[in-house]
C-alpha positions as CSV (number, residue, x, y, z in Angstrom):
1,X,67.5,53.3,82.7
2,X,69.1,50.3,84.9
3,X,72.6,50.3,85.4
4,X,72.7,46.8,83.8
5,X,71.1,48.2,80.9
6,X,73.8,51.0,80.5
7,X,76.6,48.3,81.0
8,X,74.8,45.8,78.3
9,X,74.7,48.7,75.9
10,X,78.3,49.9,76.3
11,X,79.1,46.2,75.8
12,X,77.0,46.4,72.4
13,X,79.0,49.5,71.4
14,X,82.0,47.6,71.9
15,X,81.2,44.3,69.7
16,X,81.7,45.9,66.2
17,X,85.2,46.7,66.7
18,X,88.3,44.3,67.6
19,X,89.3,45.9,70.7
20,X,91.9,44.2,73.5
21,X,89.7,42.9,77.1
22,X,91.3,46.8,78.6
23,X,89.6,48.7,75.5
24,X,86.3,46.8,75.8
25,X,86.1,47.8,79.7
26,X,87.0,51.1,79.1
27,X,84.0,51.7,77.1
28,X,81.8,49.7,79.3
29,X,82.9,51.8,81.9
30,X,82.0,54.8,80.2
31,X,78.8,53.7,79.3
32,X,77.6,53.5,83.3
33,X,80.2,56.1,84.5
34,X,77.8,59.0,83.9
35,X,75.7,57.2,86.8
36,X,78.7,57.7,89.8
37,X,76.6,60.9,90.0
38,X,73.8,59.2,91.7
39,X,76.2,58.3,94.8
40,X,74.9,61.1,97.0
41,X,71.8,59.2,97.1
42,X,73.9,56.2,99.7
43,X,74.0,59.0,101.9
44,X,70.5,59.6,101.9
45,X,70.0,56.1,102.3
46,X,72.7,56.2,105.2
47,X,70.9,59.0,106.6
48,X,67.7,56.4,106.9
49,X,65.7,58.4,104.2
50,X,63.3,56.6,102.2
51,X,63.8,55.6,98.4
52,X,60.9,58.4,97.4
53,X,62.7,61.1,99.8
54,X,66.5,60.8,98.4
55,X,67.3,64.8,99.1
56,X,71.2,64.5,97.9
57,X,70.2,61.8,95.3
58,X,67.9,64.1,93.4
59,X,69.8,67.4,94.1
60,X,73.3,65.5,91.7
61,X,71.7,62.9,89.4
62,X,72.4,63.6,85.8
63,X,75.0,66.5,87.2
64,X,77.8,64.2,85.1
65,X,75.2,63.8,81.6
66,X,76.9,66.4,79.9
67,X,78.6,66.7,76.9
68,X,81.6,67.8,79.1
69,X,81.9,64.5,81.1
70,X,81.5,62.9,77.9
71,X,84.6,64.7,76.4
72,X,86.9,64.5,79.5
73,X,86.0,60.4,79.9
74,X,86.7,59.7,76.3
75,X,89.9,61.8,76.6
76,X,90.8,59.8,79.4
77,X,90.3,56.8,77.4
78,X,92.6,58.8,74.7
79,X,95.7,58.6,76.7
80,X,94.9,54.7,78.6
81,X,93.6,52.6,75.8
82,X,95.7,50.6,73.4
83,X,93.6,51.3,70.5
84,X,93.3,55.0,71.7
85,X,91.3,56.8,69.1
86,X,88.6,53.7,68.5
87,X,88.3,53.3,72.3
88,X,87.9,57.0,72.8
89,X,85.5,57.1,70.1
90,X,83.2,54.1,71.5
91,X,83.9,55.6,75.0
92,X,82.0,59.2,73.6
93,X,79.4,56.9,71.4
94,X,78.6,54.6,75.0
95,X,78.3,57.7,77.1
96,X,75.9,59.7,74.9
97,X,74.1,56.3,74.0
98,X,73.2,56.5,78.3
99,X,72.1,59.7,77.8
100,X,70.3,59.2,75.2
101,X,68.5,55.9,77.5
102,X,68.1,58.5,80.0
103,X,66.1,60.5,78.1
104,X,63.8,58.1,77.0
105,X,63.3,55.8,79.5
106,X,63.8,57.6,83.0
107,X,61.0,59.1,84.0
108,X,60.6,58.6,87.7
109,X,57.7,57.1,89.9
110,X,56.4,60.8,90.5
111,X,56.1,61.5,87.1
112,X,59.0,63.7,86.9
113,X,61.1,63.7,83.3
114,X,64.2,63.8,84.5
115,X,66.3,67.0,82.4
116,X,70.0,66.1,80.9
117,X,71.5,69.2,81.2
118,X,74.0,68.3,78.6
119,X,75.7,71.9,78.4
120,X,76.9,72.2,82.2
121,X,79.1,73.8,82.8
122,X,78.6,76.6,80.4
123,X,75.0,76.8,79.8
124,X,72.1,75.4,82.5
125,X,69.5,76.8,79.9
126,X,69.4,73.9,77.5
127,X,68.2,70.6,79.0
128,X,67.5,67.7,76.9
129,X,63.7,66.2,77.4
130,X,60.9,64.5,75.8
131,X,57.6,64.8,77.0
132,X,57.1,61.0,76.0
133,X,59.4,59.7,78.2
134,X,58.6,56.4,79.7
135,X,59.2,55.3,83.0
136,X,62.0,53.3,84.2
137,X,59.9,50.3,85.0
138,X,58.1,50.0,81.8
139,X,58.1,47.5,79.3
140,X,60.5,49.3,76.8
141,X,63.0,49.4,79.2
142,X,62.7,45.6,79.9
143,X,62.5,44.8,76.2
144,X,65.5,46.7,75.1
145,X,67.6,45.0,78.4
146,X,66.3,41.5,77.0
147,X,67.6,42.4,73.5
148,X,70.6,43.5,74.8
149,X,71.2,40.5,76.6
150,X,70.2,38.0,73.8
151,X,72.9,40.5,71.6
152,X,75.2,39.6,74.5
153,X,75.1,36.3,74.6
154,X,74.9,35.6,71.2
155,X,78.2,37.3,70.6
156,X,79.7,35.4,73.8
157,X,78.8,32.6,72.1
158,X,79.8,33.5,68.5
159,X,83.5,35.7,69.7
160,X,84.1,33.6,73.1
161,X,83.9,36.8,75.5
162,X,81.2,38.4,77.5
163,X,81.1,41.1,80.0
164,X,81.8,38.2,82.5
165,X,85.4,38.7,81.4
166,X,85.8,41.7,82.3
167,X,85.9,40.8,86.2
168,X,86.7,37.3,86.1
169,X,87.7,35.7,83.2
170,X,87.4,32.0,84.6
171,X,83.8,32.6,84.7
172,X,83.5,34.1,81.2
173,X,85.0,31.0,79.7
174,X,83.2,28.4,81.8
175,X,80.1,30.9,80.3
176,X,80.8,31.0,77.0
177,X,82.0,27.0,77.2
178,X,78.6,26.1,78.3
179,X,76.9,28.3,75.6
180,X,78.8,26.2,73.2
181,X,78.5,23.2,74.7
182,X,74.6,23.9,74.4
183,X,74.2,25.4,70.9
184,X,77.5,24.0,69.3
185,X,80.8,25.8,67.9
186,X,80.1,28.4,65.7
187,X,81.6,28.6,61.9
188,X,84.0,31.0,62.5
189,X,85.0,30.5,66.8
190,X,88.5,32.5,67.1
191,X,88.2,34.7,70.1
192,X,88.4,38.3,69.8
């Protein structure tokens, strides 16, 4: 799936619990961090390869979708966050909610379902796959982004934070100001 997806979802993992701005990035992070594997694919595109001929990018992608990766981020998260065991928790929930995108919505424009090899290191023998999976431009990957980002900016509007505020919080309130300004103050408007 899209980065953006993976970042809107980790967001949406985020929202039930009352977690400090750190917390929330943490598990935002987590929830695209298993796709810092694709970064051998800049230097295919440094190298002047194509987009369909990304040698590197293909060779590592999904290398960090494993239920290893998942354990050592959300242990990282363990010993950073302020609300360690909740953030740790969503950190594991957001990572394996990616995979779990990946495996149903990443098929590539060759046709090829990509594996998530989820035991690496200790077993290459079990790869998680569906033989449904859709492609990564089809329309239930642009529906499930578009629900994401209404469930974002609903709760920017209801809570008074988006993922805006993660980066620059100016912009998060002049967002969530002007999503107010549009549909009114909600009942209950404490941010969180």
């Amino acid at each position: 799936m899209n980065p953006i997806t993976h970042l809107l979802a980790g967001w949406a993992v985020g929202l039930p619990a009352d977690l400090s701005r750190r917390d929330r990035g943490l598990i935002v992070l987590a929830s695209i961090s298993p796709d810092l594997d694709a970064a051998p694919a800049l230097i295919d595109l440094a190298k002047g390869r194509s987009l369909q001929d990304l040698e590197l990018g293909s060779r590592f992608h999904h290398s960090a979708h494993t239920l290893a990766f998942a354990a050592a981020f959300s242990l990282a998260c363990l010993l950073v966050a302020r609300r360690r065991f909740a953030a740790a928790a969503l950190a594991f929930a957001a990572i394996n909610l990616h995979y779990l995108c990946d495996i149903a919505g990443s098929r590539g424009p060759d046709g090829y379902h990509w594996p998530i090899p989820y035991l690496m290191p200790l077993s290459a023998s079990w790869q998680l796959s569906v033989p449904w999976q859709w492609g990564l431009n089809a329309w239930p990957n642009v529906l499930i982004t578009a629900a994401l980002l209404a469930l974002t900016i609903y709760y920017a509007w209801l809570r008074g934070c988006s993922p805006v505020g993660l980066l620059l919080t100016h912009a998060d309130r002049a967002f969530v100001d002007t999503l107010r300004n549009r549909f009114g103050m909600p009942a209950d408007s404490s941010p969180r």
